[in-house]
ZAMARGU-4260 file (C-alpha; in steps of 0.2 Angstrom, whole numbers, plus 5000, padded with zeros to 4 digits):
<rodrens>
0) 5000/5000/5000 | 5006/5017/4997 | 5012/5024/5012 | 5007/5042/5006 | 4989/5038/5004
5) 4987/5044/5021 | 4982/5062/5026 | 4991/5065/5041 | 4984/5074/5056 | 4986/5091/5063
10) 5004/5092/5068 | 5010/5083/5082 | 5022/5094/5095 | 5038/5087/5095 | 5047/5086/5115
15) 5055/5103/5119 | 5074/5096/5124 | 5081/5112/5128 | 5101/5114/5123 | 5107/5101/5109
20) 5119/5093/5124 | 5111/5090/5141 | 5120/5088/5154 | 5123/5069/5159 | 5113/5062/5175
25) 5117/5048/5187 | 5099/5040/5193 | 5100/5024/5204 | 5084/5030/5216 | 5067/5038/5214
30) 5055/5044/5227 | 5038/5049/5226 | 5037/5069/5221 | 5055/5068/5214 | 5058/5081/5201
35) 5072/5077/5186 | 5073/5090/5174 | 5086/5096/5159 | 5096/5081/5159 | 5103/5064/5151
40) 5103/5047/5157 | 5110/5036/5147 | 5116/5017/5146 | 5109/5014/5162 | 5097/5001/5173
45) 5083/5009/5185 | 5076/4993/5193 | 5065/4989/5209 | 5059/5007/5210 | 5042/5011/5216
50) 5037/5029/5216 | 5022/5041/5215 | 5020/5059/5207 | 5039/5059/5199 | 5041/5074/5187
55) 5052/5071/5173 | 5054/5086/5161 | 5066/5089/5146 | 5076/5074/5148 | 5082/5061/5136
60) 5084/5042/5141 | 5095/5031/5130 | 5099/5015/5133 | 5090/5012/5148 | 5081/4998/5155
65) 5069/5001/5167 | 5065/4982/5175 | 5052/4979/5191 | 5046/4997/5191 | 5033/5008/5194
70) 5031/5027/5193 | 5010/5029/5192 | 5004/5046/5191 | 5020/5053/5185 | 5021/5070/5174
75) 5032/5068/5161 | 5035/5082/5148 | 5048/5087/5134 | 5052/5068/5135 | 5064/5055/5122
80) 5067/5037/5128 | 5077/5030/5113 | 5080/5014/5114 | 5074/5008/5131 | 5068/4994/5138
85) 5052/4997/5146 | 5043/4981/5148 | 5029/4979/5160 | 5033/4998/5167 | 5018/5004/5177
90) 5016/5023/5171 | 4996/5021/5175 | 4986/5037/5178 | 5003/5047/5172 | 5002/5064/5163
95) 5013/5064/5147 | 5013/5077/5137 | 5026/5082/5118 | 5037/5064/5121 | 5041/5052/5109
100) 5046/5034/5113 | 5058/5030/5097 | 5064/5012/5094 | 5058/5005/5110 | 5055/4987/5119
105) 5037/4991/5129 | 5032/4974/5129 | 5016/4975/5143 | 5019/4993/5148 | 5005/4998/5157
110) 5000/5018/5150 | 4984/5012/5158 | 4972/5028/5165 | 4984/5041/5158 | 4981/5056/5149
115) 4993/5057/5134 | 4995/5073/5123 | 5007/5075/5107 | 5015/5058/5109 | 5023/5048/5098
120) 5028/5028/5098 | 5040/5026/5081 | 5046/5008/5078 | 5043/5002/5095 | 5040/4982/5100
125) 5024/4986/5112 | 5015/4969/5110 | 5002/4970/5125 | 5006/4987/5133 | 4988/4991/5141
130) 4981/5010/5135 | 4965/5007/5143 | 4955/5020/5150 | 4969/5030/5144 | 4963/5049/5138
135) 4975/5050/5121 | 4974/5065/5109 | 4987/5070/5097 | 4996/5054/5096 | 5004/5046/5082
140) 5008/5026/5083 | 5021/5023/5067 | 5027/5005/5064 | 5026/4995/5081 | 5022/4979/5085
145) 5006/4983/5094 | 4998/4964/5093 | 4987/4960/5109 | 4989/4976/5113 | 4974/4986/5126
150) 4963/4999/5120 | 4950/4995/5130 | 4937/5011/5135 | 4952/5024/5128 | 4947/5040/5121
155) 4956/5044/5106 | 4956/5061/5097 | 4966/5066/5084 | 4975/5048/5087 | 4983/5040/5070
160) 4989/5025/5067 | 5004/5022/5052 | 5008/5005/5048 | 5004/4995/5063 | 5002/4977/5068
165) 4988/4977/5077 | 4983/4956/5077 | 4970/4954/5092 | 4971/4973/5100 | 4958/4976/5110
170) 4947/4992/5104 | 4930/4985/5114 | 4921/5004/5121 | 4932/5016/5112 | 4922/5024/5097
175) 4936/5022/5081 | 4926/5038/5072 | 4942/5044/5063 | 4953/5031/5066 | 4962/5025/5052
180) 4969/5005/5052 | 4969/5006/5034 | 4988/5002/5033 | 4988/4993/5048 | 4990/4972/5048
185) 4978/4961/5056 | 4969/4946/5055 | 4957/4953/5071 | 4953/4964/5083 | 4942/4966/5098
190) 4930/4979/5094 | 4910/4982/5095 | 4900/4987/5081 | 4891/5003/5089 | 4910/5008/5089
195) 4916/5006/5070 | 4904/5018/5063 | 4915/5030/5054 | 4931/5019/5056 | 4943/5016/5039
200) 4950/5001/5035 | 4955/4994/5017 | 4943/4984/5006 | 4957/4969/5010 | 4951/4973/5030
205) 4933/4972/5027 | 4931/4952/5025 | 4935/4953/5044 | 4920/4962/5051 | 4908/4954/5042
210) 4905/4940/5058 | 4901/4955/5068 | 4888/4961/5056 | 4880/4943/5054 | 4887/4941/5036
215) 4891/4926/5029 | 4904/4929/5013 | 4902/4919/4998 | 4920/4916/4989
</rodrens>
């Protein structure tokens, strides 16, 4: 499929970073309303850390695997992770806001009850990270592994999805209205028909709701 056929959405906000070389940060510890701001962290481990409320702004993680961790209600803004490991992070109920996760590993990462504004996931491996009841507008997911990943309940505004693999991601109580899956690759989904209305998939796709509508297809 051309990969031009798509008309993208508004602009998304790209993180503010501040100067082009930020100063390089030692982090081995987080408590609850710890604040981390202008910085680098890079080639590191954060493991076995349990905190609430951290504030991250204008930092940029490289190379870091965060393992056993959970910083729920966190506000993080201006943000990069480039290549991190982030499986099974628990950022439920966080506030994020202009970060892109570029080339990540956020296999079951929890974004679960966040609100997430001007976000970007670019060729990350996210295969069941959970978005449910997640508030997300101005968000772009661009070639990531997102099979048996959790949209349950979200709201999406303004959300676009570029060459996904999206095999048995759960959209049950979120209205697609706008969402495109055109380009996207799977062979099903969780949804509900009262939510496709106004949904765009690819003539390919369409074979594959057809059980939901009671249709039986003839080859």
């Amino acid at each position: 499929m051309n990969k031009d056929k798509k008309k993208p959405n508004a602009k998304i906000e790209a993180p503010r970073l501040g100067p082009a070389e930020l100063p390089l940060l030692t982090l081995s510890e987080l408590h609850s309303g710890d604040l981390f701001e202008m910085g680098m962290f890079q080639d590191g481990v954060i493991e076995q850390q349990k905190a609430n409320k951290v504030t991250l702004e204008k930092m940029v993680f490289k190379h870091v695997t965060f393992s056993e961790t959970s910083l729920t209600e966190a506000e993080i803004t201006d943000v990069l992770f480039e290549q991190c490991d982030l499986s099974n992070l628990n950022l439920s109920d966080a506030v994020i806001h202009r970060t892109e996760f570029r080339g990540c590993k956020m296999v079951g990462t929890s974004f679960a009850g966040a609100t997430m504004r001007n976000i970007k996931l670019d060729q990350c491996m996210a295969d069941m990270a959970t978005f449910r009841f997640a508030n997300l507008k101005m968000c772009l997911f661009q070639d990531n592994l997102l099979n048996k990943a959790d949209f349950y309940h979200c709201e999406l505004q303004k959300v676009e999805f570029r060459r996904n693999n999206i095999d048995q991601a759960q959209f049950s109580g979120t209205a697609l209205n706008g969402i495109d899956f055109s380009d996207c690759l799977f062979y099903g989904i969780g949804v509900e028909v009262e939510n496709l209305k106004g949904c765009i998939i690819s003539r390919e796709q369409a074979y594959l709701f057809a059980n939901l509508f009671g249709l039986v297809l003839n080859d």
